[in-house]
ChimeraX commands (.cxc) that place a marker at each C-alpha (Angstrom):
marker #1 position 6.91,8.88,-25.35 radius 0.5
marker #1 position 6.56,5.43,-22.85 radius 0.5
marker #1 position 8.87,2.74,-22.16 radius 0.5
marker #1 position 8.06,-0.70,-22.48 radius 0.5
marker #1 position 10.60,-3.42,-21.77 radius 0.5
marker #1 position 13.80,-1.97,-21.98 radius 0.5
marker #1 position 12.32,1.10,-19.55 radius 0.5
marker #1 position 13.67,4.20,-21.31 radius 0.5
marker #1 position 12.92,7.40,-19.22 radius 0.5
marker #1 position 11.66,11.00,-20.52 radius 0.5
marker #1 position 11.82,13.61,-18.03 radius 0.5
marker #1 position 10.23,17.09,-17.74 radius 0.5
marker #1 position 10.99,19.54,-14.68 radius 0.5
marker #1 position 8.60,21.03,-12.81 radius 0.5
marker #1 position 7.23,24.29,-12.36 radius 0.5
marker #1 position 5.52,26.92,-9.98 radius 0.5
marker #1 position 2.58,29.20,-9.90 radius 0.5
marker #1 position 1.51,31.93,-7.64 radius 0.5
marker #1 position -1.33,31.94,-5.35 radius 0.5
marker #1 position -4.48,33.35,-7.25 radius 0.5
marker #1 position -7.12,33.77,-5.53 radius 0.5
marker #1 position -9.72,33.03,-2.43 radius 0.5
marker #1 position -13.08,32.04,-2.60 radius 0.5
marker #1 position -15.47,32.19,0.19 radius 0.5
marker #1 position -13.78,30.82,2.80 radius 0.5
marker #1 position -11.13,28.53,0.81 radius 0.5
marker #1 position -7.97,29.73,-0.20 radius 0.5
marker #1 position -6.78,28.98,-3.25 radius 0.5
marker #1 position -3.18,27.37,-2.78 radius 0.5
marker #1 position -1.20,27.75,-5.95 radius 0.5
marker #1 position 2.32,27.67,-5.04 radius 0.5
marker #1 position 4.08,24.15,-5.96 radius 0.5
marker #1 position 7.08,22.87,-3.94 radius 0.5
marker #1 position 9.86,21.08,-5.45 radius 0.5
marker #1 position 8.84,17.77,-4.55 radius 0.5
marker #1 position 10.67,15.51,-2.48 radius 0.5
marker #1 position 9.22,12.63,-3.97 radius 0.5
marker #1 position 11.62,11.64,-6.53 radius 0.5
marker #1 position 14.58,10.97,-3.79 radius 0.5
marker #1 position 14.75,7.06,-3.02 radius 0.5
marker #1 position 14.36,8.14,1.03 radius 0.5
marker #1 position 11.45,9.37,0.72 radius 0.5
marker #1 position 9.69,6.87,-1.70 radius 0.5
marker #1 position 10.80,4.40,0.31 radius 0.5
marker #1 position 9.69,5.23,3.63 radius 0.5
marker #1 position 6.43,5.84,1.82 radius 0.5
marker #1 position 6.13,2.21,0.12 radius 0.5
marker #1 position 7.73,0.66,3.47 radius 0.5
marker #1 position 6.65,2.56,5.94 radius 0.5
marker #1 position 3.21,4.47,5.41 radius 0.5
marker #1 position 1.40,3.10,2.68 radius 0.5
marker #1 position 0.41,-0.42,4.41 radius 0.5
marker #1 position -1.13,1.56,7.60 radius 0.5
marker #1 position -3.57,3.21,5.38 radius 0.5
marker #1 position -7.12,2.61,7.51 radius 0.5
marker #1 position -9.68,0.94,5.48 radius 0.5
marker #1 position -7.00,0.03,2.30 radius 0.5
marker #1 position -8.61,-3.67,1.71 radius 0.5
marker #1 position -12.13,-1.59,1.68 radius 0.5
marker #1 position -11.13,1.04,-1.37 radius 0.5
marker #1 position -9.76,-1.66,-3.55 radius 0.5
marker #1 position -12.66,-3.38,-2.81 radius 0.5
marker #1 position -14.77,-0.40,-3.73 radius 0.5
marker #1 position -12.63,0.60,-6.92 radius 0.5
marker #1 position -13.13,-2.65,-8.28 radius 0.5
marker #1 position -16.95,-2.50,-7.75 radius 0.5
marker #1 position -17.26,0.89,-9.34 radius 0.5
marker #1 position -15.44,-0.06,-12.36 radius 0.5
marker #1 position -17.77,-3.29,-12.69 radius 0.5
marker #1 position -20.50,-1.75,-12.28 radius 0.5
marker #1 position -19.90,1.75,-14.30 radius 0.5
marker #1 position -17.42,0.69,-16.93 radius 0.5
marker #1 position -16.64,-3.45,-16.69 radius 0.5
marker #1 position -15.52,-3.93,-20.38 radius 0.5
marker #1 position -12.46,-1.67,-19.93 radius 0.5
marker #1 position -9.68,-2.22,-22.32 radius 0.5
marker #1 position -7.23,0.65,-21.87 radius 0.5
marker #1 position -6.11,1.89,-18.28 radius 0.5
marker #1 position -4.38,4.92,-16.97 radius 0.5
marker #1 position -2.87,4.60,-13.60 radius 0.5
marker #1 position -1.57,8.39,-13.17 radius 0.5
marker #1 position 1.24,9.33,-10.41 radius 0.5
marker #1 position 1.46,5.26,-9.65 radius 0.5
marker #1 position 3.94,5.04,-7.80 radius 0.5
marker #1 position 4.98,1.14,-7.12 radius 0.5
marker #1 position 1.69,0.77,-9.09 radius 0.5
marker #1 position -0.46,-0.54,-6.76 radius 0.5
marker #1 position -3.63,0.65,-8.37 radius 0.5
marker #1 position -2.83,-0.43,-11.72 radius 0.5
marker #1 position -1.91,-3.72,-10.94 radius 0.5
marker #1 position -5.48,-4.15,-8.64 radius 0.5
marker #1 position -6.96,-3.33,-12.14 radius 0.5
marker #1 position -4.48,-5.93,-13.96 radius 0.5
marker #1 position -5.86,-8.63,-11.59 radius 0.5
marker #1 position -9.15,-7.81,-11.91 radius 0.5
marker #1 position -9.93,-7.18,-15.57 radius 0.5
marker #1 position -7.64,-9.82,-17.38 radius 0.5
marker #1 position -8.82,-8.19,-20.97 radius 0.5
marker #1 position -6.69,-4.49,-19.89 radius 0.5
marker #1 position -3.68,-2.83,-20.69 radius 0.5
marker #1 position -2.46,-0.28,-18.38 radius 0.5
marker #1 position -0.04,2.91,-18.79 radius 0.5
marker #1 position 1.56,3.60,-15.62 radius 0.5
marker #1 position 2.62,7.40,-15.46 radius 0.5
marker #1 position 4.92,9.11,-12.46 radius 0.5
marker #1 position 7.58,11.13,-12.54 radius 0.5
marker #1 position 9.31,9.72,-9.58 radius 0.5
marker #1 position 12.18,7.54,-10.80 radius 0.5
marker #1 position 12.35,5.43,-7.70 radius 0.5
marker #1 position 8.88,4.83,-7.83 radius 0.5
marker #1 position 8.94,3.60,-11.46 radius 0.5
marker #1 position 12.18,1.43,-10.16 radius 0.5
marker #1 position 9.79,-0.26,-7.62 radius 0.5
marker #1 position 7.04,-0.22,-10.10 radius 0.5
marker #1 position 9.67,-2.79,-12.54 radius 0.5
marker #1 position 10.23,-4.84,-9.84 radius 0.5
marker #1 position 6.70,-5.82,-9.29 radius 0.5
marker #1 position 5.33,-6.22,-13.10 radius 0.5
marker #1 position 6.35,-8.23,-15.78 radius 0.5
marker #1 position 7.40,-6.65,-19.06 radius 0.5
marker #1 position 4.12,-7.39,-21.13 radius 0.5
marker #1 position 2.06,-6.03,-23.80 radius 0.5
marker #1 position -0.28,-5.49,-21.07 radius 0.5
marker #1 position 1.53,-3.00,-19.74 radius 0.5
marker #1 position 3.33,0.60,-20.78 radius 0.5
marker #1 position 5.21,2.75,-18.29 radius 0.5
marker #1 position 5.55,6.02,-18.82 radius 0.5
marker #1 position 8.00,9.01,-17.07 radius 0.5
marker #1 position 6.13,11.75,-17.34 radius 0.5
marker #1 position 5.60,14.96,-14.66 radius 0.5
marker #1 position 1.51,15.59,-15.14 radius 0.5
marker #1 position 2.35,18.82,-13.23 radius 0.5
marker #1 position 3.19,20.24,-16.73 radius 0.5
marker #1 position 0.08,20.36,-19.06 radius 0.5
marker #1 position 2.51,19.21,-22.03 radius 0.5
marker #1 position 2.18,16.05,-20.56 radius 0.5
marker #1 position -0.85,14.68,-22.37 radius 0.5
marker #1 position 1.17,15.86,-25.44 radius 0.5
marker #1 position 2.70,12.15,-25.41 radius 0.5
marker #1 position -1.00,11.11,-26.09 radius 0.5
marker #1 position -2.16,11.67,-29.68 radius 0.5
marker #1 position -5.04,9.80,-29.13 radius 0.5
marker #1 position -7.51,12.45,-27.61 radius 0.5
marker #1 position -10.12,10.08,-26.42 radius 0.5
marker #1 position -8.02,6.61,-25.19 radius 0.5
marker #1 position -8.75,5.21,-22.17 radius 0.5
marker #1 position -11.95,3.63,-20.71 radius 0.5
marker #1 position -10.30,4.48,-17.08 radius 0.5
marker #1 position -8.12,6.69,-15.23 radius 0.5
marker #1 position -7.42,5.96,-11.95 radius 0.5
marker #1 position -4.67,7.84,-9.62 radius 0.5
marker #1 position -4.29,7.19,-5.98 radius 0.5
marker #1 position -3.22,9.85,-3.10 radius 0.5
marker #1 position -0.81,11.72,-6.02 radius 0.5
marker #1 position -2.88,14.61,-7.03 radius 0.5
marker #1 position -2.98,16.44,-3.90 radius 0.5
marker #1 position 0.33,17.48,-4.74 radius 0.5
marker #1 position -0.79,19.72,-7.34 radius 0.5
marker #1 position -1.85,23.66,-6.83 radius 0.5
marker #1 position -5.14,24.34,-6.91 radius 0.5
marker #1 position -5.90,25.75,-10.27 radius 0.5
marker #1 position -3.32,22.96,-11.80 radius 0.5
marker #1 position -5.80,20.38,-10.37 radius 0.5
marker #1 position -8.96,21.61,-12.29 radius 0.5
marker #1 position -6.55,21.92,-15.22 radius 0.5
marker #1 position -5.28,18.39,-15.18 radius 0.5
marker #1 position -8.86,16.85,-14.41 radius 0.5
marker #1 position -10.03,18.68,-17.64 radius 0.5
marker #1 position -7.05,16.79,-19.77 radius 0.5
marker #1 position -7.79,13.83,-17.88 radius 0.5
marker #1 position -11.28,13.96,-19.25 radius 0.5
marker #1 position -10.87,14.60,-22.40 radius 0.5
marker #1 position -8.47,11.47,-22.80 radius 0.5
marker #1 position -11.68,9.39,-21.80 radius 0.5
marker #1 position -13.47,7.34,-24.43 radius 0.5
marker #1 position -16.90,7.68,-24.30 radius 0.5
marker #1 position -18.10,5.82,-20.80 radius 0.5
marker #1 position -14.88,6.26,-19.48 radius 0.5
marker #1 position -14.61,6.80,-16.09 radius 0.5
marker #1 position -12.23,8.95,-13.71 radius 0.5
marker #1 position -11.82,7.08,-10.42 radius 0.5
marker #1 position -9.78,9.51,-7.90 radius 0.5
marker #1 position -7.99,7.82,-4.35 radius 0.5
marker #1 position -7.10,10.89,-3.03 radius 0.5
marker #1 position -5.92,12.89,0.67 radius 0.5
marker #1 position -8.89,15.71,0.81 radius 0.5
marker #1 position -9.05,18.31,3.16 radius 0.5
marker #1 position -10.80,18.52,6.46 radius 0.5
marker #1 position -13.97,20.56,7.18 radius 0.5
marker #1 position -12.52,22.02,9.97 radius 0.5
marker #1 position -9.33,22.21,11.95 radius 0.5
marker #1 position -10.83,20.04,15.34 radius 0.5
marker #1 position -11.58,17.30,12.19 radius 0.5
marker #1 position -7.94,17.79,11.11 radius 0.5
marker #1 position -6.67,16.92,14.20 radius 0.5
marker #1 position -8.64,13.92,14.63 radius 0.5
marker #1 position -7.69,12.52,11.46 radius 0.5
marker #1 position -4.51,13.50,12.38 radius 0.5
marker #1 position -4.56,11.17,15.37 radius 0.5
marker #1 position -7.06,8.38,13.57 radius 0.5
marker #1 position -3.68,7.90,11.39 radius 0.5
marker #1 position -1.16,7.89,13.84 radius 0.5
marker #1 position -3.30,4.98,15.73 radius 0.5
marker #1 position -3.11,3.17,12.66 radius 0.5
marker #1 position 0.82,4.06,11.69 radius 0.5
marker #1 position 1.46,2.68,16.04 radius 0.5
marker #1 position -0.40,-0.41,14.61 radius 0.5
marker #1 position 1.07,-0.87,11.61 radius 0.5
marker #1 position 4.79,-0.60,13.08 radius 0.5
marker #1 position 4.25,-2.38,16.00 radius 0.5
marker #1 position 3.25,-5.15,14.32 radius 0.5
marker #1 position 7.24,-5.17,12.77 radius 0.5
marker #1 position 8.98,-3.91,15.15 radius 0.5
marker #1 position 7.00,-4.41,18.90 radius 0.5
marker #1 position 9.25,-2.33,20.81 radius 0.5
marker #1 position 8.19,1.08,18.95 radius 0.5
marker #1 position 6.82,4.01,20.56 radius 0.5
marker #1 position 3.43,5.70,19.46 radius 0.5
marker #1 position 5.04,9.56,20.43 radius 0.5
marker #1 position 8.14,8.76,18.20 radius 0.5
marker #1 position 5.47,7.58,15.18 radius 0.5
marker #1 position 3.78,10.71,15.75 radius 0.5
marker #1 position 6.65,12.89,15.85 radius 0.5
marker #1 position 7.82,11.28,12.65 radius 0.5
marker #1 position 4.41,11.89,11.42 radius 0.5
marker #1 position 3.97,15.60,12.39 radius 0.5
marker #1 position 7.64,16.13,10.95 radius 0.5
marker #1 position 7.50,14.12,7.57 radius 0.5
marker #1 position 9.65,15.76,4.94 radius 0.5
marker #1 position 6.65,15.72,2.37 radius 0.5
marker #1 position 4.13,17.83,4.47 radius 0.5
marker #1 position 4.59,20.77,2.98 radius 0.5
marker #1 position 4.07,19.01,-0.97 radius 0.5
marker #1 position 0.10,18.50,0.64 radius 0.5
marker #1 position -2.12,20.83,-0.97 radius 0.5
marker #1 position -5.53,19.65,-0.08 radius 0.5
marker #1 position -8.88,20.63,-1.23 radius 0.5
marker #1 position -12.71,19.77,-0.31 radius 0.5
marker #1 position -14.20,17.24,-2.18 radius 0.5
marker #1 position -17.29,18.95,-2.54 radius 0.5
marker #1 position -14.94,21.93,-4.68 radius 0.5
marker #1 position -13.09,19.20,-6.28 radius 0.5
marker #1 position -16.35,17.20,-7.29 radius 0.5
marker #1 position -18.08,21.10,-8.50 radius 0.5
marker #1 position -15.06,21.35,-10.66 radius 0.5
marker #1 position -15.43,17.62,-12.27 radius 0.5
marker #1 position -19.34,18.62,-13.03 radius 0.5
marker #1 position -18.17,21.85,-14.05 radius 0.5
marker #1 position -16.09,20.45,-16.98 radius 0.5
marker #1 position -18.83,17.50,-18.15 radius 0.5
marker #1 position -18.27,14.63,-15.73 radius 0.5
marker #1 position -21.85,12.59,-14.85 radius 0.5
marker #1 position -22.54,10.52,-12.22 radius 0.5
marker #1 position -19.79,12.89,-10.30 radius 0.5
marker #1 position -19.68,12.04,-6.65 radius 0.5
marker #1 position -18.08,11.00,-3.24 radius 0.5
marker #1 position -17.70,6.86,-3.12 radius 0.5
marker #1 position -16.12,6.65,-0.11 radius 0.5
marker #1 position -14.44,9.03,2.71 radius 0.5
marker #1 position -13.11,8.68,6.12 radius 0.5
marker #1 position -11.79,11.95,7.40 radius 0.5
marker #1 position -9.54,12.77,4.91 radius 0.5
marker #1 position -9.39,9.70,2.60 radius 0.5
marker #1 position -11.27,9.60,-0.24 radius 0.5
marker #1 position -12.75,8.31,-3.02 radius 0.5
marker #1 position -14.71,10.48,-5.86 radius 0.5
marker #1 position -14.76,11.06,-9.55 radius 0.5
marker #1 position -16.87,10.40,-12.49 radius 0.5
marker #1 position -17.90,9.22,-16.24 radius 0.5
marker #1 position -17.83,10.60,-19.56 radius 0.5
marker #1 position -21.37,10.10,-21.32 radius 0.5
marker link #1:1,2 radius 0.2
marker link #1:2,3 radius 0.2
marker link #1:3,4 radius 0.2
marker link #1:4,5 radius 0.2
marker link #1:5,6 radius 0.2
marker link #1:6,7 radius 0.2
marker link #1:7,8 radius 0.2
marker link #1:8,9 radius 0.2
marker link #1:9,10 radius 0.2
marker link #1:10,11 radius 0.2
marker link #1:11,12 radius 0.2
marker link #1:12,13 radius 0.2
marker link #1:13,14 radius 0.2
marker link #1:14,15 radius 0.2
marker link #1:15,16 radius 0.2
marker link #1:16,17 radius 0.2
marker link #1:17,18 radius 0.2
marker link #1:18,19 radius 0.2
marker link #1:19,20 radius 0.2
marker link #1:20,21 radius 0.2
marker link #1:21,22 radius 0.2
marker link #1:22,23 radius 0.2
marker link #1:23,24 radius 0.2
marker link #1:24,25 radius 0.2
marker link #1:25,26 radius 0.2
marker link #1:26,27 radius 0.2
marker link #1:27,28 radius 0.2
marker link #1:28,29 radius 0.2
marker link #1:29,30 radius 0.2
marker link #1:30,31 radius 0.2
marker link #1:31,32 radius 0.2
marker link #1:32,33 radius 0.2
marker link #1:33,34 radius 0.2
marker link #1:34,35 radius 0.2
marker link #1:35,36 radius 0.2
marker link #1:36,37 radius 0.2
marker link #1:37,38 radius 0.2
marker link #1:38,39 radius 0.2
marker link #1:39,40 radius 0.2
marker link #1:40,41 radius 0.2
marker link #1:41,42 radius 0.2
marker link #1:42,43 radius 0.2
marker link #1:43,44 radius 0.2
marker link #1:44,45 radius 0.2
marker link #1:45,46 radius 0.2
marker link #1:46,47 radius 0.2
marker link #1:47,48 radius 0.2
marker link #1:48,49 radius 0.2
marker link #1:49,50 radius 0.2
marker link #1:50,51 radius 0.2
marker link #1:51,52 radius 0.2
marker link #1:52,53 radius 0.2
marker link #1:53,54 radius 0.2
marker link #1:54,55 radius 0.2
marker link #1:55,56 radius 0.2
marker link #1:56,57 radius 0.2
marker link #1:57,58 radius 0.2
marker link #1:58,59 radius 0.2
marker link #1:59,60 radius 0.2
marker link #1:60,61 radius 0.2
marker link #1:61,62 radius 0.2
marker link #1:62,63 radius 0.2
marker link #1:63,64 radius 0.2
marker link #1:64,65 radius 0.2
marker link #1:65,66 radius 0.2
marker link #1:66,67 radius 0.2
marker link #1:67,68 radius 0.2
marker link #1:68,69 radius 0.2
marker link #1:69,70 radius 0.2
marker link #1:70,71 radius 0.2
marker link #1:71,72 radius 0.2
marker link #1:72,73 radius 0.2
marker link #1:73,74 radius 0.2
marker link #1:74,75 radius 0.2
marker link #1:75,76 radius 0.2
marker link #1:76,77 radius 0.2
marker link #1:77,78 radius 0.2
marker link #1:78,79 radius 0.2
marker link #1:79,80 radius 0.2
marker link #1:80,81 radius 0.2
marker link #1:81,82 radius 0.2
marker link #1:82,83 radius 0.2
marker link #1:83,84 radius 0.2
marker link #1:84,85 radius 0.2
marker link #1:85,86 radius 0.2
marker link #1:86,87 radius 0.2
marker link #1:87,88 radius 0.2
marker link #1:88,89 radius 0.2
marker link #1:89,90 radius 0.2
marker link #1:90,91 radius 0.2
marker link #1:91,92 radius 0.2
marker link #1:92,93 radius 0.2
marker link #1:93,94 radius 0.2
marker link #1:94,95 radius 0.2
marker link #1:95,96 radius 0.2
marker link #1:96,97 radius 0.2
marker link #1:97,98 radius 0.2
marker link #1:98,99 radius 0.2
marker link #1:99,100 radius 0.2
marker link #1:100,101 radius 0.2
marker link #1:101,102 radius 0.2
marker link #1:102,103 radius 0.2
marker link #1:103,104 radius 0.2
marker link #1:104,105 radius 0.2
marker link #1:105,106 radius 0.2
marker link #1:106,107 radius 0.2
marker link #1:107,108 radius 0.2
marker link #1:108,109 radius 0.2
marker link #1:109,110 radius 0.2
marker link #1:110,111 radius 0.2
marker link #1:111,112 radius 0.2
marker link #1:112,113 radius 0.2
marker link #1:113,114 radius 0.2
marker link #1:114,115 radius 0.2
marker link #1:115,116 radius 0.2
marker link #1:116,117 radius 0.2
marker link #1:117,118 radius 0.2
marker link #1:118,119 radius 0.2
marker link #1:119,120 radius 0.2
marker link #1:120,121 radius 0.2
marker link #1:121,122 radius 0.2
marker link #1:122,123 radius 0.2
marker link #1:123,124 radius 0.2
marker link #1:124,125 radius 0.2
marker link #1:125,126 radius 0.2
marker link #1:126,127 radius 0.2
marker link #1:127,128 radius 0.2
marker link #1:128,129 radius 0.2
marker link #1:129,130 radius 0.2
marker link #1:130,131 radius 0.2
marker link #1:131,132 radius 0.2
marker link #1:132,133 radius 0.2
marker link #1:133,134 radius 0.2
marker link #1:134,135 radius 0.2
marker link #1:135,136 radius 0.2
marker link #1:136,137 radius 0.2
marker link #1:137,138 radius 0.2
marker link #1:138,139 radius 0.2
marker link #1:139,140 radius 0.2
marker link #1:140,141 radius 0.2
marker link #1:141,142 radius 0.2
marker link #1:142,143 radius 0.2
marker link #1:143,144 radius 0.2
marker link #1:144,145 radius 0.2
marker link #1:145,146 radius 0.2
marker link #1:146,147 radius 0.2
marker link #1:147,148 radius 0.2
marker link #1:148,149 radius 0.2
marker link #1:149,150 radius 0.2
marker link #1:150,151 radius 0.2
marker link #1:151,152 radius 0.2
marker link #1:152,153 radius 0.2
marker link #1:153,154 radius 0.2
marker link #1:154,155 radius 0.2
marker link #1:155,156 radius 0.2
marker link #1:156,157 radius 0.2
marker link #1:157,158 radius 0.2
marker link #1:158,159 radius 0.2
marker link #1:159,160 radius 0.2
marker link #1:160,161 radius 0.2
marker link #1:161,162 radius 0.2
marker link #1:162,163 radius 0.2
marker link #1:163,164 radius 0.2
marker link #1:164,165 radius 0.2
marker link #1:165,166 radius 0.2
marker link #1:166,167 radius 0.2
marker link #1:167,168 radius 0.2
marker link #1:168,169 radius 0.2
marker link #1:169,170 radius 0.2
marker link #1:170,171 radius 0.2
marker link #1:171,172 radius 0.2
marker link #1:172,173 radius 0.2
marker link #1:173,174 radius 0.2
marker link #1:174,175 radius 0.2
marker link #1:175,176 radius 0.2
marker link #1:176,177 radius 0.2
marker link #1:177,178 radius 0.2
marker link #1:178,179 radius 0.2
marker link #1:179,180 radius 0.2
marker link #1:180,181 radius 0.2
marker link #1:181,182 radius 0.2
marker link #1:182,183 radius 0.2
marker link #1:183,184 radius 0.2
marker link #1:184,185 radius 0.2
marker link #1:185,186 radius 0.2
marker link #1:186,187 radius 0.2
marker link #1:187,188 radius 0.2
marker link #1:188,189 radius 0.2
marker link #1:189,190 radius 0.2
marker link #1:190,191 radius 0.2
marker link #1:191,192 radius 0.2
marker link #1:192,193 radius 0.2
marker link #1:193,194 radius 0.2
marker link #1:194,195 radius 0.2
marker link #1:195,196 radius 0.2
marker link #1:196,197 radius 0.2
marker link #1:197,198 radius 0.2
marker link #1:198,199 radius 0.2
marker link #1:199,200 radius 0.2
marker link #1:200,201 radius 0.2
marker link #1:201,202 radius 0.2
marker link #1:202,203 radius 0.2
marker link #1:203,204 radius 0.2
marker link #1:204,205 radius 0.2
marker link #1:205,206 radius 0.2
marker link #1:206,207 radius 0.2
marker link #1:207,208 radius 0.2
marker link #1:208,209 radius 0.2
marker link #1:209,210 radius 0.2
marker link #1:210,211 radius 0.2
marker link #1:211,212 radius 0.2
marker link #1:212,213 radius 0.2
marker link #1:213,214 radius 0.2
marker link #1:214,215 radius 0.2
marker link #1:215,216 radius 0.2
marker link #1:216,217 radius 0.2
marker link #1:217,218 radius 0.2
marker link #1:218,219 radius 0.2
marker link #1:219,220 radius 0.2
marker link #1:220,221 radius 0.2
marker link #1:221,222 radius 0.2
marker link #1:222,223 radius 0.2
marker link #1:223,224 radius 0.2
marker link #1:224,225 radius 0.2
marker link #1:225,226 radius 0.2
marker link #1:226,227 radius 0.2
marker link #1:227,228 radius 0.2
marker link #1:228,229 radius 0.2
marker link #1:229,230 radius 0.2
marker link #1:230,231 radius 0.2
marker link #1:231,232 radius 0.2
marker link #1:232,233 radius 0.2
marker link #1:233,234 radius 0.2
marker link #1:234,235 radius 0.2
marker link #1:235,236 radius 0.2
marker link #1:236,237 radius 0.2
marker link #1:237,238 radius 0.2
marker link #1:238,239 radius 0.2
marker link #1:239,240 radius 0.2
marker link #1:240,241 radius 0.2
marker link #1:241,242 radius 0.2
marker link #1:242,243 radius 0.2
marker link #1:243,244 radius 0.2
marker link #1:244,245 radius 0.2
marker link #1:245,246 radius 0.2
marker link #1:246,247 radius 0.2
marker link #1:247,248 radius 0.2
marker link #1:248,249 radius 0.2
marker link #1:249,250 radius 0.2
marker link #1:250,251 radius 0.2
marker link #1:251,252 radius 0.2
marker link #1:252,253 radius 0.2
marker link #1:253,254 radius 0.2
marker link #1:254,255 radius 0.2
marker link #1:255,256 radius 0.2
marker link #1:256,257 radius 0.2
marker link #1:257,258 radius 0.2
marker link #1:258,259 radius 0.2
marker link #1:259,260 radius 0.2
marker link #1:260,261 radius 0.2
marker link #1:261,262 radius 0.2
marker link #1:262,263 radius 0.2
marker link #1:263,264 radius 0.2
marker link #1:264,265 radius 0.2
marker link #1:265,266 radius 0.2
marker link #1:266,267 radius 0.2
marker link #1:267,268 radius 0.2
marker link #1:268,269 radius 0.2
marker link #1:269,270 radius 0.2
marker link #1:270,271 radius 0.2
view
């Protein structure tokens, strides 16, 4: 079920699962928090306050857009999954005047902000769903309908084992050609690269802020930072496991587009 216009909302709850198992030297996490991310405080401090002190932001749009022209550029039907405020899917709008998008989170104040910032069209669908239960795709009938899926620093959310689930659903809602383009918060090779990722952010949170408010101090940004509510909902993985498990289920041309420490881009096509 979606909403389109008037903006009806179907809910589903969420759920959690045990941790499994450990392989080599990577620990399976597969315990899901109750997320935090469907309070308004926390959405917005994420859309006000984080989200524009991404490092490198202009670059991945940049880079999305040149994947999808170059891998998939007649693209008709978009997913943009865990949107948020929809910033992906309305890159893709702007870009590719022929496409309709479906914007899918489960985060009611993010869909509110999402509203606010698209028109009601038949070029776009919004739908309320919570991907962390595979029932989701059952508001799909259409097996194989979109010619993209994009999702942007939402996935990471997920346990382990529910991520390799969900990226074989999201493939098999792929036309033929239809490419999987993943934004994502990855995991660190090592602790010391944690840490300077860690502070590579904060430098670029200090910028960010004290661009608005001059008078802010970098140790109170990195407290805040250190000490954000939604730590514990980060379940990061490699990206070489995550890209393993995309060849694993069928995905070609499977590989890392762009990464900076932790931020990401990777994913694949279905031929």
């Amino acid at each position: 079920m979606y909403f389109s216009g008037n903006y009806n909302y179907l809910e589903y709850t969420t759920y959690t699962i045990k941790i499994v198992s450990k392989k080599g030297d990577y620990y399976m996490d597969d315990h899901r928090y109750d997320s935090r991310w469907t309070t308004e405080e926390l959405s917005k401090s994420y859309l006000e306050g984080v989200r524009a002190a991404i490092p490198l932001v202009q670059t991945q749009f940049d880079l999305i857009v040149k994947l999808v022209s170059g891998l998939n550029p007649d693209i008709k039907t978009v997913m943009d999954l865990g949107c948020g405020d929809g910033v992906l899917g309305r890159l893709i709008l702007d870009a590719f005047p022929e496409c309709h998008v479906d914007f899918v989170d489960f985060s009611r104040p993010m869909l509110d902000a999402l509203k606010t910032k698209i028109e009601s069209t038949d070029r776009t669908s919004i739908y309320k769903l919570d991907y962390s239960n595979p029932d989701w795709v059952n508001d799909f009938n259409d097996k194989s309908t979109y010619d993209l899926i994009i999702s942007g620093f939402s996935i990471h959310h997920q346990p382990d084992s529910r991520k390799r689930q969900l990226y074989d659903e999201l493939y098999h809602l792929l036309n033929h050609k239809g490419l999987f383009l993943h934004l994502e918060h990855v995991s660190s090779a090592s602790p010391a690269l944690n840490e300077i990722f860690d502070d590579y952010f904060i430098d670029h949170l200090f910028i960010y802020h004290q661009s608005v408010n001059p008078a802010v101090d970098r140790d109170e940004i990195a407290t805040k930072y250190y000490n954000r509510p939604d730590k514990m909902e980060n379940i990061l993985a490699p990206i070489d496991i995550q890209c393993q498990w995309l060849r694993d289920i069928g995905f070609s041309d499977v590989d890392c587009y762009f990464k900076v420490f932790e931020l990401s881009i990777f994913g694949g096509r279905k031929l």
